[in-house]
N, C-alpha and C positions, 0 to 999 in steps of 0.2 A: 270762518267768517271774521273780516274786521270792520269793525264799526268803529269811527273817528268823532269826536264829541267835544264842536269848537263851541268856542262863547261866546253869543253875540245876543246883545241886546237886553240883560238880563237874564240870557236863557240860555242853554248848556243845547244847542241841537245836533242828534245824529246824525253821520252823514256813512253811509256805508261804499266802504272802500273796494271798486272792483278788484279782480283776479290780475295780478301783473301792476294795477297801476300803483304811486307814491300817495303813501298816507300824506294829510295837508299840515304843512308845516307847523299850522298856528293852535292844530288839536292840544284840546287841556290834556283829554284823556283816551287813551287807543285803547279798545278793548275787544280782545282776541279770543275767539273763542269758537274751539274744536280747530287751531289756525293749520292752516295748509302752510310748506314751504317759501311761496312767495310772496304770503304775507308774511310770515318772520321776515322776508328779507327788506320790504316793505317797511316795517316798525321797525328796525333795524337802522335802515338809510335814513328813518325821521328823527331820532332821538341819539341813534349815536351808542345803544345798547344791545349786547348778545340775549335771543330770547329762552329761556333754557328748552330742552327737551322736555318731556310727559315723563320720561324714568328719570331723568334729573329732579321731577317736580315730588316724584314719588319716596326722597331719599329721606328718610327720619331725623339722622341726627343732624340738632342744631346747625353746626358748622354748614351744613351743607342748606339748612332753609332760610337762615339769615346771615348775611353775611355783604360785605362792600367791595365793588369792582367798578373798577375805572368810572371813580366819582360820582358814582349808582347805589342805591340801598337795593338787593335785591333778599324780598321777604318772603316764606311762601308759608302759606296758614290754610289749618282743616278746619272747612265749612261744612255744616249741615246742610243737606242737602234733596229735594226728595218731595213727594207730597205730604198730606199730613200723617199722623198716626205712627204706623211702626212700619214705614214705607221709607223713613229716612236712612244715606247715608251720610257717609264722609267723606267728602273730595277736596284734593288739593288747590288752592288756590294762589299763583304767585302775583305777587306786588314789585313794580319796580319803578321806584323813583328818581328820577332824574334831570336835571337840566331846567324844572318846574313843571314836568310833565307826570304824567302815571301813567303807565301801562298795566294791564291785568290781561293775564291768560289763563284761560281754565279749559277742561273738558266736559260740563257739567251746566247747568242753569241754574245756581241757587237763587232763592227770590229777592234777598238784598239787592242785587245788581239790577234786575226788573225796576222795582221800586225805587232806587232813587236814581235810576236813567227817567223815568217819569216824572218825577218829582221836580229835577233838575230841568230836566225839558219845559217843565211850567214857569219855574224861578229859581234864580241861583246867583248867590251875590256878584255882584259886576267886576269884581276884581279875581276871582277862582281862579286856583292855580289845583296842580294836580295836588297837594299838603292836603289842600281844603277839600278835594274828593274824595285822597284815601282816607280822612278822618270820617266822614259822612259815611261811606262804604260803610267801615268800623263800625260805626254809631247802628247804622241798620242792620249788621250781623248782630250784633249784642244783641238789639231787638227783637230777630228774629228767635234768636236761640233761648231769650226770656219767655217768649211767646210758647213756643217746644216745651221749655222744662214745668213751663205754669198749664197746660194741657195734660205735660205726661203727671204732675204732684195730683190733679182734678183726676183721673186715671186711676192711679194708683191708689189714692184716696176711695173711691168706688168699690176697686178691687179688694180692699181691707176691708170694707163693711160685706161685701158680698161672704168675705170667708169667714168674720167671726160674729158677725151678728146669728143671732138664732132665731130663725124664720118661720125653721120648721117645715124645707125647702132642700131637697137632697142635694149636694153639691155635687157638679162635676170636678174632679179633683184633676182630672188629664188634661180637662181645659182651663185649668186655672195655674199650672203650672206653666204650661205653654205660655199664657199670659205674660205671667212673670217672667219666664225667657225673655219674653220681647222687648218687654219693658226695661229688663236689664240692660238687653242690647244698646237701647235708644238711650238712657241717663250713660251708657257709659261711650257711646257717640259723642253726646253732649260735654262728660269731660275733657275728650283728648281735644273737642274743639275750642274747650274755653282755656284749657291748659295752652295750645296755640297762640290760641288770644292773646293772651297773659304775658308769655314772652314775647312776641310781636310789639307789643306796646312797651316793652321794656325795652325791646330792640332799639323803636322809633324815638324813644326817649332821650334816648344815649345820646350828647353833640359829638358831632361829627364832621371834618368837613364834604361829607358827601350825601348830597342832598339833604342838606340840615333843615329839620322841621322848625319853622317860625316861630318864635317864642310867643304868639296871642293864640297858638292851638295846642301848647305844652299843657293848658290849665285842662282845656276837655281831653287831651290824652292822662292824666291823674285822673279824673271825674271817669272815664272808660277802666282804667285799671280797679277804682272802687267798685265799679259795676260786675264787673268780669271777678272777681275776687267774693263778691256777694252770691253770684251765680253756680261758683264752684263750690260755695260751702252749700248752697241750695241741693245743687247736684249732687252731692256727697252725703245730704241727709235720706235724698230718691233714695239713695244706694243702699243706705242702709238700714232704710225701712221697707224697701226691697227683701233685702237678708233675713230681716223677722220675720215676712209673710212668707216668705219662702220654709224659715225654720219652724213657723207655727203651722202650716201647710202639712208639710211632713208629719210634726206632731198629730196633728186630727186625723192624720192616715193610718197611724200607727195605733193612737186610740181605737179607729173604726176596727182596724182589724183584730185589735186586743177584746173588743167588747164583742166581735164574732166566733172568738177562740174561747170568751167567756162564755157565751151561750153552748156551744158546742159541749163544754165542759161540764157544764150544768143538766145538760141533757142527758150527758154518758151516767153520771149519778144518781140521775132521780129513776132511768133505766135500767141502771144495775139489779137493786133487789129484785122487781118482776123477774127481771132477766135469770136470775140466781135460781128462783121459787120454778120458774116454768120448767130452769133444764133439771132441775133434781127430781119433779114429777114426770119429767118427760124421758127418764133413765127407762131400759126396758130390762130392770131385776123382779122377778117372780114376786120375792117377798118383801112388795111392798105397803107395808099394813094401812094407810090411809086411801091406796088403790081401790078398796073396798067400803067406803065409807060411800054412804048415799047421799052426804049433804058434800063431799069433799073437793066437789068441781066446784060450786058456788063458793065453798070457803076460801079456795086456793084463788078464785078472781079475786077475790075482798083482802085476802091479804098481799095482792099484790096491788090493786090501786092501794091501799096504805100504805105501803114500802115504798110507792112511787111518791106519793101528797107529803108523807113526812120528809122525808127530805127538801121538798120545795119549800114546804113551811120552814123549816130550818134554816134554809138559803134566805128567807125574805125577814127573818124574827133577825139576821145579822146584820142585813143590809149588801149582803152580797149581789142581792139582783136590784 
């Protein structure tokens, strides 16, 4: 699908571009997404720019997501993406500047693009060029992913008091670990996308002459990189108070089953002497002289509960139990 988003009247309006036909010359912003062939060739004819491929868009290193071709900035940055909770991922998103235009192609629906094609559609300054969308775009990814990290810290926050407060409240410990997987997952979503950020904005920073950003939007690209840099020291403390509930997790697992192997232990003890006393009388040698005592079954009970009690008293006069 390509949707074309000219400017008139204050207002940024879509206009979607059929199958076959020429995008309109005068779009701020063409915005492609899931694009078929003859819409690349469509955005193509209008702007004068190669759209890359989906395994082009998928390539990691730098060189290959930011980089300038024929007097084009072409950027491409990992967006969060997803409903809310632990449903998010990470999908590619490319930027390409050129001529005063923006293009963006994705395969995915992240909700920044939703929201300020809304926003812009109500009001958007009279003079917008594509600079002034892709900064906006930026502004409402940050947003979004502050929004994400401030949910998953409220989250995680939760999850810490569920595992060490004492409730007196059996913990599942299989579902609380899974937790923390997920949650790992998602802060660390959230890094490689601010990490993206981060250079993107270092990218668009840089003069160039190829689609050079306006120096009255250099000051909110600083004002984005302090954000983006707050965000990832945010994420980075997720991370690793992640790690403690994870390592204090394990810890109270290790206790539960220490204090199971104590009781077990405590038991083998306090049942040893009975144990001792039953099988010496329970030998079957002729002459055994307390065999013939008439008080000698009641005495052999009594001195086995005491063989059993002294010991536990023993155990609890320590502090063992």
């Amino acid at each position: 699908m390509l949707v074309a988003y000219v400017a008139s009247q204050g207002n940024l309006c879509p206009r979607p571009v059929e199958h076959g036909a020429d995008a309109p010359t005068d779009a701020v912003w063409l915005d492609l997404v899931l694009p078929e062939p003859d819409e690349d060739k469509a955005v193509e004819r209008a702007v004068g720019v190669e759209v890359p491929t989906r395994e082009e868009m998928r390539k990691i290193e730098p060189s290959s997501r930011l980089y300038v071709e024929d007097s084009a900035r072409y950027m491409t940055l990992s967006v969060l993406c997803g409903g809310e909770g632990d449903t998010l991922f990470v999908t590619p998103v490319t930027f390409i500047l050129a001529n005063g235009k923006l293009v963006t192609v994705r395969y995915a629906e992240p909700r920044p693009f939703a929201t300020l094609a809304g926003r812009m559609e109500r009001s958007c300054p009279l003079n917008v060029t594509g600079d002034t969308v892709l900064i906006d775009l930026l502004e409402s990814i940050i947003d979004r992913t502050a929004d994400i990290l401030e949910q998953a810290g409220q989250d995680i926050e939760r999850l810490s008091k569920r595992i060490f407060e004492r409730n007196g409240t059996r913990r599942d410990y299989r579902a609380i670990m899974s937790h923390v997987g997920r949650k790992e997952g998602l802060t660390s979503y959230a890094r490689e996308a601010l990490n993206s950020l981060s250079r993107m904005i270092a990218f668009l920073g840089t003069s160039g002459e190829a689609a050079p950003i306006r120096s009255e939007l250099k000051a909110d690209l600083k004002s984005m990189a302090r954000d983006v840099q707050g965000l990832s020291d945010y994420a980075n403390f997720l991370a690793n108070k992640l790690q403690f509930i994870l390592d204090g997790t394990v810890g109270l697992v290790s206790l539960e089953q220490n204090n199971i192997i104590k009781i077990f232990a405590v038991l083998s003890v306090v049942f040893m002497p009975p144990t001792l006393i039953a099988s010496i009388y329970g030998m079957n040698f002729e002459h055994i002289p307390e065999l013939h005592f008439v008080e000698g079954y009641p005495i052999a009970l009594v001195a086995m509960v005491i063989s059993a009690i002294a010991p536990y008293l023993f155990f609890k006069w320590r502090g063992w139990l």
